[in-house]
C-alpha positions in Angstrom: 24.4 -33.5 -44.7 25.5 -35.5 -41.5 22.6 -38.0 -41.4 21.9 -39.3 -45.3 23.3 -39.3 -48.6 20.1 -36.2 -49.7 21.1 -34.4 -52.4 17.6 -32.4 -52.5 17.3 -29.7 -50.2 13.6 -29.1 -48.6 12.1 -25.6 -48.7 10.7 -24.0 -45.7 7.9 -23.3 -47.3 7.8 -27.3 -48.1 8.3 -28.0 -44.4 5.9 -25.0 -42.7 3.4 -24.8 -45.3 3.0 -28.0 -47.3 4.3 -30.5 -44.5 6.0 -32.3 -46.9 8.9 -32.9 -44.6 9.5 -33.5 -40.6 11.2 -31.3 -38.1 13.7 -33.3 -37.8 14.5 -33.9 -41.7 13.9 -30.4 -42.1 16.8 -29.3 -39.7 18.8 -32.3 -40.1 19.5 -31.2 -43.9 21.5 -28.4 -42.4 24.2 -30.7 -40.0 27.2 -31.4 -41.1 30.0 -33.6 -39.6 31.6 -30.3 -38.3 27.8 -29.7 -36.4 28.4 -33.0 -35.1 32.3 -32.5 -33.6 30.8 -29.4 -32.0 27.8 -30.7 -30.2 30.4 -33.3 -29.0 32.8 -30.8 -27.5 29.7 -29.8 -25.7 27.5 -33.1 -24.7 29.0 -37.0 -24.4 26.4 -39.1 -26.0 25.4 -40.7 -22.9 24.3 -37.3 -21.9 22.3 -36.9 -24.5 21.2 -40.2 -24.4 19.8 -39.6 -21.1 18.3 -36.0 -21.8 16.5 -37.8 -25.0 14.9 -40.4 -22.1 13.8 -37.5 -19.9 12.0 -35.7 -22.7 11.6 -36.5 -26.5 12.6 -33.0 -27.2 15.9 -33.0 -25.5 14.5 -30.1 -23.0 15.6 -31.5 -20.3 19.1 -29.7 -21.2 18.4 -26.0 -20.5 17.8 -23.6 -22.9 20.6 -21.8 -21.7 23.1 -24.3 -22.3 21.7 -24.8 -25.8 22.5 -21.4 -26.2 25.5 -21.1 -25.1 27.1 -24.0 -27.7 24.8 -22.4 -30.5 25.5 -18.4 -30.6 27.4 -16.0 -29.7 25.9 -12.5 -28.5 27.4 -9.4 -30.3 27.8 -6.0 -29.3 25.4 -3.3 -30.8 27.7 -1.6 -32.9 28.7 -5.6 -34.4 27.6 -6.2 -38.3 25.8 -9.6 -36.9 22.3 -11.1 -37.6 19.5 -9.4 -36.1 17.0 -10.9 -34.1 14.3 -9.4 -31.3 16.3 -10.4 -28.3 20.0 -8.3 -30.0 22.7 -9.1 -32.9 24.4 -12.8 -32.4 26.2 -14.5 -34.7 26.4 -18.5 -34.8 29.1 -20.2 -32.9 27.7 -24.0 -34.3 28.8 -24.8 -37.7 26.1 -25.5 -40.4 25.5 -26.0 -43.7 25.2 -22.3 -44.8 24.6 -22.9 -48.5 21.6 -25.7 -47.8 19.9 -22.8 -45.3 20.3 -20.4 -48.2 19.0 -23.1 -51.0 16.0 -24.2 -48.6 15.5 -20.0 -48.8 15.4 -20.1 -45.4 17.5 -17.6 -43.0 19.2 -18.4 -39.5 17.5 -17.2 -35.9 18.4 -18.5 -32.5 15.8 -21.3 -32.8 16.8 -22.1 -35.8 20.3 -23.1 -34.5 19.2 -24.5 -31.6 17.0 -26.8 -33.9 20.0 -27.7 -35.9 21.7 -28.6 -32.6 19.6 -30.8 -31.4 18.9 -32.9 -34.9 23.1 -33.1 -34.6 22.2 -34.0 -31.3 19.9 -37.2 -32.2 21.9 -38.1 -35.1 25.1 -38.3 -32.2 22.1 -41.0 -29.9 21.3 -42.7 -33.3 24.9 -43.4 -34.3 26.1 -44.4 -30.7 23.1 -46.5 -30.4 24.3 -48.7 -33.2 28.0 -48.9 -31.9 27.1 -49.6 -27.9 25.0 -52.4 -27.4 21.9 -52.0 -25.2 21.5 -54.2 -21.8 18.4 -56.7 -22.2 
């Protein structure tokens, strides 16, 4: 995990049920640095910087683009996930084992999620290493 040292993974039904655990914590538990280098081949971190400062959900950067970095769409016939909109598969790295122990499975939103906790983590971390004009 990108952003903390966790060693307990959170279930989905912790996080949708019990509310035990944030968004952001929830998704974040599935980054790793590799989710990190790849949001980065997509986004500098002043861009995301200034998407963060135009909405607290990073939606000023289109959907589109989000999905663009997170899946790839697969043809019919293509042993992929499943999801109402066709078969994709994920072109964003994850932790694949934490999903699976958090008993939770992967869907577009679900990757775009992931994406955008990397994303923060990225504003967090340059934060600390550029310092802010008074």
């Amino acid at each position: 995990m990108a952003d903390t040292d966790r060693t307990r993974i959170f279930t989905r039904n912790e996080y949708v049920r019990e509310g035990a655990i944030t968004h952001h914590d929830y998704f974040a538990q599935f980054v790793t640095e590799d989710t990190i280098r790849h949001v980065l081949l997509w986004f500098t971190p002043e861009i995301l910087a200034d998407a963060l400062a135009a909405d607290e959900h990073l939606n000023s950067i289109p959907l589109a683009r989000w999905d663009a970095m997170t899946i790839n769409e697969l043809d019919s016939r293509h042993p992929g996930s499943v999801h109402r909109r066709g078969r994709f598969s994920a072109r964003i790295p994850f932790d694949r084992v934490a999903v699976a122990s958090a008993r939770d499975y992967i869907t577009r939103a679900g990757l775009t999620c992931i994406a955008k906790c990397a994303a923060r983590i990225i504003i967090d971390r340059h934060a600390t290493l550029v310092p802010q004009a008074a």
